[in-house]
N, C-alpha and C positions, 0 to 999 in steps of 0.2 A: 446543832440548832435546837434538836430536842430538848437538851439539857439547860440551853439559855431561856427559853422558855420557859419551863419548868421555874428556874428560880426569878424570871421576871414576874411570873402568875405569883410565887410565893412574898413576892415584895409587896408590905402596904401600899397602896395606891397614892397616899401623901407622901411617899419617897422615892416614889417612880420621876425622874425628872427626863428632861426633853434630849438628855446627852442619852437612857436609857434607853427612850424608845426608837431616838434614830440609831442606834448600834443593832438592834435588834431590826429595826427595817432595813437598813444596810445587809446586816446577814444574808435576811432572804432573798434580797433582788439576788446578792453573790451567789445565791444556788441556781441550778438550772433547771427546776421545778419550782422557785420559789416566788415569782411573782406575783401569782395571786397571795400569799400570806402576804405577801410586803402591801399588795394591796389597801388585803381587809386591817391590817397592823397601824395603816397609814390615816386609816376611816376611823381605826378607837382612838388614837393618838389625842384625833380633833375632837372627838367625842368628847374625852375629858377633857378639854378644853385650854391641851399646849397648842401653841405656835408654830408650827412647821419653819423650819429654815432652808436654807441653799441646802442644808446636805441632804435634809430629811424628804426637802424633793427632788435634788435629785436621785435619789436611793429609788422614790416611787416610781419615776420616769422613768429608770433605769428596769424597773421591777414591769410596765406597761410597754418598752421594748419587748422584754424576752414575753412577754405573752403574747403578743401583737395586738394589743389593747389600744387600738388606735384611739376610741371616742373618749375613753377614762382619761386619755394621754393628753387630748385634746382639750379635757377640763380642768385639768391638772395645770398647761399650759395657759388657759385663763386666767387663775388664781394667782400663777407666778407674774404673769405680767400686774393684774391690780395689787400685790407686793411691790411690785419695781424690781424685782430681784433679776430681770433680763439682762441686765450688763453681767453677770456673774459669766465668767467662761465656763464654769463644771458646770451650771446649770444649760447653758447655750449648746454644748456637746453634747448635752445628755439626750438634750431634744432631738438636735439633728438624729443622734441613733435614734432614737425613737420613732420620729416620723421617719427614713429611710426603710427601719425595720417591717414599720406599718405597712408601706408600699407607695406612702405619698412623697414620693421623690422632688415634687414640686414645693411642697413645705418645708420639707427638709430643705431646698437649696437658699428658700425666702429665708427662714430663721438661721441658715449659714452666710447670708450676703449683711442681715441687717448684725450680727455680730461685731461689736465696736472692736472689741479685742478676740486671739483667735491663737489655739493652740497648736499644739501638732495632733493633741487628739481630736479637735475639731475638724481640722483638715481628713484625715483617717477617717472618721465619721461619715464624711460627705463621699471622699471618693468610693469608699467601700459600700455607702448607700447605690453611689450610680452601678458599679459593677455586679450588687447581688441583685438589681432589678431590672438587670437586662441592655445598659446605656454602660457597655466598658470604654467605647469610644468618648463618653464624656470625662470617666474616669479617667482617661487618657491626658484628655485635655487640661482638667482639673489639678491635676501632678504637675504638667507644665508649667501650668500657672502658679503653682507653689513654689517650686523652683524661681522665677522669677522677682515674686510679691516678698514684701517685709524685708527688704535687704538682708535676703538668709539670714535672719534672725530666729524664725521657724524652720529646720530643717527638717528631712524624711528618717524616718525613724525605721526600723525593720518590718516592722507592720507595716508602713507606707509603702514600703518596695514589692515587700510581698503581694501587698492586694492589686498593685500595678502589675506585677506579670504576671498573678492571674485573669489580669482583663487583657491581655497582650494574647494567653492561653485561650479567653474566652474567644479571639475574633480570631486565633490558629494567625496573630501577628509574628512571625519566628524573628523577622529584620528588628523589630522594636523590642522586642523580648531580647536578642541578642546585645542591644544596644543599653535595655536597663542594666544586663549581667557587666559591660565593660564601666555600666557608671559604678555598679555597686564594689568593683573591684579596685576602681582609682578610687572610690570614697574611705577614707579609711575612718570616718565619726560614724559610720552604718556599722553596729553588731550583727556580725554574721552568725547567725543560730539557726534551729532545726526546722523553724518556720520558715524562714527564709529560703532555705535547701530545698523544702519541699516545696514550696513553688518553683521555682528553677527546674524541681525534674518533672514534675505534671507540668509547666510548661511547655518543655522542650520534647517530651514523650505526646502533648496533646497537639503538637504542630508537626507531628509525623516524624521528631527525630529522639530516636528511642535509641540509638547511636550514645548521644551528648547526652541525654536523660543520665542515663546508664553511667558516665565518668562524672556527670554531677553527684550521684546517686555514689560512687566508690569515692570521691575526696569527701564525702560531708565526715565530720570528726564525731557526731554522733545521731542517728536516724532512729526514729519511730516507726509504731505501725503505719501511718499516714507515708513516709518515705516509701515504705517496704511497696503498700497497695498504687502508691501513682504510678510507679514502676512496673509491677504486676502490669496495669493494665493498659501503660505503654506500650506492653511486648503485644500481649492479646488484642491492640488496637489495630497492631500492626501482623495478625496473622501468625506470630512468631510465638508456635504457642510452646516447642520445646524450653526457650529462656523463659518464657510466663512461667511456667510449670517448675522449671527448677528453683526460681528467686521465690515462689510462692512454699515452696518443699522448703527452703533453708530459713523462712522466718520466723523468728524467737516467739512471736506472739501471732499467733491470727483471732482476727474481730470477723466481723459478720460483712462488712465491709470489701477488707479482703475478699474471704469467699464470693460473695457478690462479685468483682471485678474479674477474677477467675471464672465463673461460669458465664457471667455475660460477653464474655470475650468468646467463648466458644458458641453459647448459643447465635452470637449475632455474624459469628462467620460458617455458618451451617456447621457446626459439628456438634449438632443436636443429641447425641445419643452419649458423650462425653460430657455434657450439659446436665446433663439427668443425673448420669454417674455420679458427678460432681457433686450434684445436690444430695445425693443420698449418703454421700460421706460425708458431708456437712450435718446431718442429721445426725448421723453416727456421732458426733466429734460433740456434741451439745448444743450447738449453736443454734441460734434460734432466729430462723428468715425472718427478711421482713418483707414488703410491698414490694421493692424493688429485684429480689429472689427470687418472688414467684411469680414475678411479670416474667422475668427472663426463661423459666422453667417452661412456665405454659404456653413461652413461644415455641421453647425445641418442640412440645410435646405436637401443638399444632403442624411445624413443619414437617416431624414426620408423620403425622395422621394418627398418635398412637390415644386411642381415647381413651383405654382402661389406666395408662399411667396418666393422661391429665386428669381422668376422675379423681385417683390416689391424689394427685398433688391439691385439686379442691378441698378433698378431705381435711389434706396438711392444710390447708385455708380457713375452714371453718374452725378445726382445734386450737388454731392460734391465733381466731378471732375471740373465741371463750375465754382462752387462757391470759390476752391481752386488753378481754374486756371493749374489743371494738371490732366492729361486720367487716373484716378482710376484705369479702368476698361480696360487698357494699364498699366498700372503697373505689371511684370511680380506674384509678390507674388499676387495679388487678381486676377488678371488672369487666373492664375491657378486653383485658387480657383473658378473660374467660370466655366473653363473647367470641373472642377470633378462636380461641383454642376448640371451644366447642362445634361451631361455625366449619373450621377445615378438617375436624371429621368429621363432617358430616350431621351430627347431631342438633341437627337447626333447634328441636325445640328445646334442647338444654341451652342454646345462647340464647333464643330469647326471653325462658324463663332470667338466665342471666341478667339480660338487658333489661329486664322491669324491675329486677331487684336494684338497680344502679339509681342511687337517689338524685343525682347530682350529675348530670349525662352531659358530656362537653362534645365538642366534634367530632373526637374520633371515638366514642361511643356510635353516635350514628353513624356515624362510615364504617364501620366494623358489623352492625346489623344489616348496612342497604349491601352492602357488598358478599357478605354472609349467603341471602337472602336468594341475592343475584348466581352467585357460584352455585346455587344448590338447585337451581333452578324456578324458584319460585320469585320467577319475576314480577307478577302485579303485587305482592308480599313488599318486596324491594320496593316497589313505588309507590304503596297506600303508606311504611315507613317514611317513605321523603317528604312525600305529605303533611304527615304528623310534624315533622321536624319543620317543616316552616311554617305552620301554624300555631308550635310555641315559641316560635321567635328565633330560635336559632338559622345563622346563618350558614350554607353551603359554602364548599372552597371545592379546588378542583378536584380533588379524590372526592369528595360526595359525588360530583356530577359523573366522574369514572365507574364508580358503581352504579349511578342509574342508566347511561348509555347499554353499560354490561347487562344490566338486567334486563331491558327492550331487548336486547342481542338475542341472550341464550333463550327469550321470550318470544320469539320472533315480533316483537310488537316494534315494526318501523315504523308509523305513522306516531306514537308515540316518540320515538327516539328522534323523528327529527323535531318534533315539536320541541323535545328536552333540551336538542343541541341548540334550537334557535330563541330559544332560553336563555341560555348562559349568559351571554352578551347584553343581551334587552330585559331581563331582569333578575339578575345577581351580579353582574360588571362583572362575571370573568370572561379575557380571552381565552376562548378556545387554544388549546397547545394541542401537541405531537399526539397527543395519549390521548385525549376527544378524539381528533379524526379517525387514527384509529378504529374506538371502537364503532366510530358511525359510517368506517367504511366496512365493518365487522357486520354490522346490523345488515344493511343492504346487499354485501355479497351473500351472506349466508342466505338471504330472501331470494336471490337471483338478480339484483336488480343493478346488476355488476357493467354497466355504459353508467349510471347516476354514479356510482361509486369511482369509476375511474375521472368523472369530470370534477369531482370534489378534488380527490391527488393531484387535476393539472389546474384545479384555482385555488390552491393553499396558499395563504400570504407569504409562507416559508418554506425552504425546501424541505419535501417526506423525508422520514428518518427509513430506517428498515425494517420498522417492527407496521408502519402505517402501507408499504408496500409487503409485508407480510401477512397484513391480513386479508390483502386484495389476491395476494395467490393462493390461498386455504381458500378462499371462495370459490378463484378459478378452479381448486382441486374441487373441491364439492359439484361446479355443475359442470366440470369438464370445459373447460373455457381454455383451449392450449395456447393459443396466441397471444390473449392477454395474459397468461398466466406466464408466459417467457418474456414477457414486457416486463412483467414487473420483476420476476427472479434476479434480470440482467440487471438489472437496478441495486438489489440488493447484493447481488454481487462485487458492484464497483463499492458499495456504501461497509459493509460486512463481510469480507471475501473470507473470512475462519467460520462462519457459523455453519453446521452441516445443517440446520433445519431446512432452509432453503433448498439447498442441492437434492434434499430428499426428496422435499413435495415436489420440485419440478418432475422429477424421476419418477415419481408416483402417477405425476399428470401424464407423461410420455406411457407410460405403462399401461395406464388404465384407456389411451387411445390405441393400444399394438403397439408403436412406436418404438422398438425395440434398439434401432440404431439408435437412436435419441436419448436411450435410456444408458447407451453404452457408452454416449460424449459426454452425459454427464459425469458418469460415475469417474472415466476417466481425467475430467478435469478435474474433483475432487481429487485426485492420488496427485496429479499434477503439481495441487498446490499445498498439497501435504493434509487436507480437511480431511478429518477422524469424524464419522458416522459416529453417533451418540448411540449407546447400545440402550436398547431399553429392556428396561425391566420394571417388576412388578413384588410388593412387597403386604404379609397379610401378619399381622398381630394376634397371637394366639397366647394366653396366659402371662401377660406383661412381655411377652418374648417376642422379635419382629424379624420376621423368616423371608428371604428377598428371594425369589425366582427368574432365571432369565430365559430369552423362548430356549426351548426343546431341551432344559434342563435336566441334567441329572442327577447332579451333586449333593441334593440333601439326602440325608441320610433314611427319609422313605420315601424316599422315592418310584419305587417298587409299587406302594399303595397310593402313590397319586398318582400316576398312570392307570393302575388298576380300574380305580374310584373314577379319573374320564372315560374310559370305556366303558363303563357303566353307563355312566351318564347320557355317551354319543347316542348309545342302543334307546334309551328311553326318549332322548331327546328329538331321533329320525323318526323315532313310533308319534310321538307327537306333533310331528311334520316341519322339523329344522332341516333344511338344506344347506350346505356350507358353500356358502359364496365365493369361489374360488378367484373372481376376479382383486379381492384383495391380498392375493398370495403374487409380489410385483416381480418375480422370478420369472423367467421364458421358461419353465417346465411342465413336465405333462401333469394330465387330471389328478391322477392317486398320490403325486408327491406334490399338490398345491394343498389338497387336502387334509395330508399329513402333517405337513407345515403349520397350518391352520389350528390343527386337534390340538397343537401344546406351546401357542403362546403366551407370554407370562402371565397376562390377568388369569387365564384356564389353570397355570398348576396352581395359583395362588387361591384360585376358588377350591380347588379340588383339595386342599393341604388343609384347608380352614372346615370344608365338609367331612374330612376323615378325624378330624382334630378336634371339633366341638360338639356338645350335644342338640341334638335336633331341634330345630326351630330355631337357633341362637342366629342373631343377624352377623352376617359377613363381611368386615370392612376390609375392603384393597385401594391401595396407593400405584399409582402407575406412572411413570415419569414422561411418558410421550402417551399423544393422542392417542383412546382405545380404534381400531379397525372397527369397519362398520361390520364384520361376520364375528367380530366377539364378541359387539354389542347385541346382534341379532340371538348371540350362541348362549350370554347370559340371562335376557329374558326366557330362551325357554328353562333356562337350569334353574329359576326363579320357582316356575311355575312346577317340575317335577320333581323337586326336592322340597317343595313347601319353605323356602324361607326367601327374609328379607337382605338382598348383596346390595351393596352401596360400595360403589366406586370414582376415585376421584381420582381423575388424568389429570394431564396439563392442563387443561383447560376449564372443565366445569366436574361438577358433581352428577355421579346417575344413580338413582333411586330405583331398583329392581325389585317391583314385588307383586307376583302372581302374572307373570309373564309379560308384565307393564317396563315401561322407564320414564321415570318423571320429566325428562325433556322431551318427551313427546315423539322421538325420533328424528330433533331439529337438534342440530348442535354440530 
């Protein structure tokens, strides 16, 4: 193009004729950067004062598709009508793509109905309009009707079939998808090509059969990268990351694409640290992320807590916003994904510097700060945010309202939380579901207010699931309530009989009353039905490296100096008047070996490993997969306060901010 250019500028301007400069508009729509020049090319054309034809507009139509130039598209389509040139079919098609491309699916289908005459690429046009805006069931429909109309005079061409079962792939239809594959097979006027194969295996791998993907994907007679990656991420959709990994290992070519399908198949099935890995050979290898990369990246990093690698990958964010000439890390989808990754370690105020940098802030922007906000503790924070959020017009859905319930919770603000919950209905039209009650039977048991909470569970319009009678027994655990707290277990029992959390806390309830035989019918129904106790453990991030401890560990290899380093600690800790609360040691054993139990559970080696490991004053983050004991929480405010630094720990449940013998939830949680 440079070159045509070039000797178009060298031509005298009384020899430049109108076949000239539609060849050169033409060009550049054909690039895929080139629709603004076909634009500005199309604005001198008229300047000196030729005549624009069907081709010269359509070339420019074509040129205000690939930009999404809708309004240009929309003047452009003026001019052709006071021409007359609308019976032209290249002209008719060109529109349709164009409004489709735009987004106005509704134009595109007017200017595809008033069509006197009508191609196969017009037909392609419309249906590929409905399936890339989200209406594949129209695209569905649309095919039928082709089928039908013009007494097959207009047939489907391979592009047509293609983009039909990717609308088949979009709605996971496998019966209709299997059904295009037996037309396409009896059709023998259909070229079967590489386009066409690869929808076949992204359809049949995006409908969960990665089986058929896989023998569509061995007969194609020739595949590209696009074959290789729908493949790829067939497998990883489906867990199966040994075949993802070997079909990703044997391809002649990888794009960024690929890589992408390969990590996000691992980060989205928790194998976050394989995620990371990922990404750093991908760095190794040239390739150069994009938004969708490092969305995936900063979830693993988020899931396991690990800050100092999500920092490094913002870094990656910023360097390849300079070098691409655009704010990555202002891009509302990585954005976001900054806000959550900073947010679950802990590091509130880096999401929401995050979150003010995000220019363009859609839903789950603010549901990622209210929820944030909520986990960290700073629940009036979480709800002066929601605030904001509907003051600029934005509308809640039911994860915003899940995070503002959560944040009254961890906030103990229940007078709030019911006002929030009898909100929902009376002004934002959502019904309350499963995950409301929950957390506003969450709100009130943790307050004590556990007879209001149980009569919400018996006037639910629907039957409780086992997570909304799970929060009604962590209450019961919290204020010792053993009666309702076996009302509600036995619940969860017929509803969830594999999950051990239940079996625990009831066991915890019997324990913390003496109720020793009670403790022993539980545990023994648990073996009964085969239920495996969740072991817990505790995990601390020290120089990009993430070191997991379980209680009474010994395995790491200093472990020598973190036992050391808590004895230490205990002796300063007693001088400053920690007592070890022996009643959360849930064992029938004597005093000295509840308390020994006690001195080295995993959050304690994990502080102690991160105390002997970093330099003084450095703040301490630990990840802990089940709820901290209330005698670690009691054990880490004093090691807060006699070691001088700031520990931030985040359990299953909320975030605790440790610093100067403080915890930011107040000792409610």
């Amino acid at each position: 193009m440079a070159n045509a250019r070039k000797l178009f500028e060298e031509m005298p301007r009384c020899q430049r004729s109108g076949v000239a400069w539609n060849t050169l508009i033409a060009g550049y729509a054909k690039q895929d950067n080139g629709g603004d020049e076909a634009l500005k090319m199309f604005e001198a054309m008229r300047q000196e004062g030729f005549d624009a034809d069907g081709y010269a507009y359509g070339s420019v139509i074509c040129g205000c598709a690939s930009l999404g130039a809708l309004e240009q598209g929309k003047q452009i389509h003026g001019d052709v009508i006071r021409r007359g040139l609308c019976a032209d079919v290249y002209l008719g098609s060109a529109l349709v793509d164009m409004y489709a491309k735009g987004g106005s699916i509704e134009d595109a289908r007017q200017m595809f109905d008033e069509m006197p005459e009508r191609n196969v690429v017009s037909w392609n046009g419309m249906i590929a309009g409905y399936d890339q805006n989200g209406f594949s069931y129209k695209a569905l429909e649309l095919f039928v009707q082709m089928l039908k109309e013009d007494d097959g005079i207009v047939m489907p061409d391979q592009f047509t079939v293609a983009t039909v079962v990717s609308a088949c792939a979009s709605l996971s239809d496998l019966a209709l998808g299997m059904q295009i594959h037996c037309y396409l097979i009896k059709n023998d006027s259909i070229v079967w090509d590489v386009f066409v194969g690869n929808a076949l295996v992204d359809m049949y791998a995006k409908c969960g059969r990665v089986d058929l993907a896989r023998q569509m994907f061995d007969k194609m007679p020739e595949r590209d990268v696009i074959s290789w990656t729908a493949l790829i991420a067939g497998y990883a959709k489906s867990a199966n990351f040994k075949e993802a990994q070997e079909v990703f290992d044997q391809m002649p070519q990888r794009n960024v694409i690929s890589w992408n399908a390969i990590i996000a198949g691992r980060a989205q099935n928790g194998h976050c640290e394989e995620a990371i890995g990922l990404f750093r050979k991908m760095k190794r290898e040239g390739i150069y992320p994009t938004h969708y990369t490092f969305a995936n990246v900063l979830s693993a990093c988020a899931s396991l807590a690990t800050l100092e690698l999500g920092e490094q990958v913002h870094s990656h964010i910023v360097k390849a916003g300079f070098q691409f000439k655009t704010g990555f890390d202002a891009d509302v989808f990585v954005g976001n994904s900054l806000v959550d990754m900073y947010a679950k370690c802990g590091s509130i105020i880096k999401a929401r510097l995050a979150f003010d940098k995000l220019h363009d802030r859609d839903g789950v922007s603010w549901n990622a700060m209210i929820v944030g906000y909520a986990q960290n503790g700073y629940g009036k924070e979480a709800l002066e945010v929601f605030e904001q959020m509907l003051q600029e017009g934005m509308t809640p859905d039911r994860i915003t309202l899940v995070g503002v319930l959560s944040a009254c919770s961890h906030a103990g603000l229940v007078d709030e939380g019911r006002n929030y919950f009898s909100s929902m209905s009376q002004d934002h039209c959502i019904t309350p579901l499963s995950e409301h009650y929950a957390c506003m039977i969450d709100i009130l048991g943790r307050a004590g207010h556990l007879n209001e909470a149980e009569k919400i569970i018996k006037s639910m319009p629907f039957e409780p699931d086992s997570i909304t009678y799970g929060a009604l027994l962590a209450a019961c655990r919290i204020h010792g309530n053993v009666e309702l707290g076996r009302w509600a277990a036995e619940h969860i029992f017929e509803l969830d009989p594999q999950n051990s959390g239940p079996y625990v806390l009831l066991s915890n309830l019997y324990a913390d009353a003496g109720r020793w035989d009670d403790v022993d019918k539980v545990r023994k129904l648990m073996k009964d039905r085969g239920v495996q106790k969740k072991p817990g453990c505790s995990w601390v991030e020290v120089n990009s490296k993430v070191h997991i401890f379980t209680a009474e560990d010994t395995s790491h290899p200093q472990a020598r100096e973190i036992y050391a380093s808590l004895e230490r600690m205990a002796a300063q800790m007693k001088e400053a008047g920690y007592v070890p609360n022996t009643k959360f040691v849930l064992h029938d054993v004597d005093e000295e070996r509840k308390e020994n139990i006690l001195s080295y559970h995993s959050e304690k080696l994990a502080i102690a490993f991160g105390l002997i490991s970093t330099p003084p004053g450095k703040l301490i983050r630990v990840v802990k997969n089940l709820r901290v004991c209330g005698d670690c929480h009691m054990a880490i405010k004093f090691i807060s306060k006699v070691v001088g630094r700031e520990i931030i720990v985040r359990d299953a449940s909320r975030f605790h901010h440790f610093r100067d013998g403080l915890c930011s939830c107040r000792d409610y949680w």
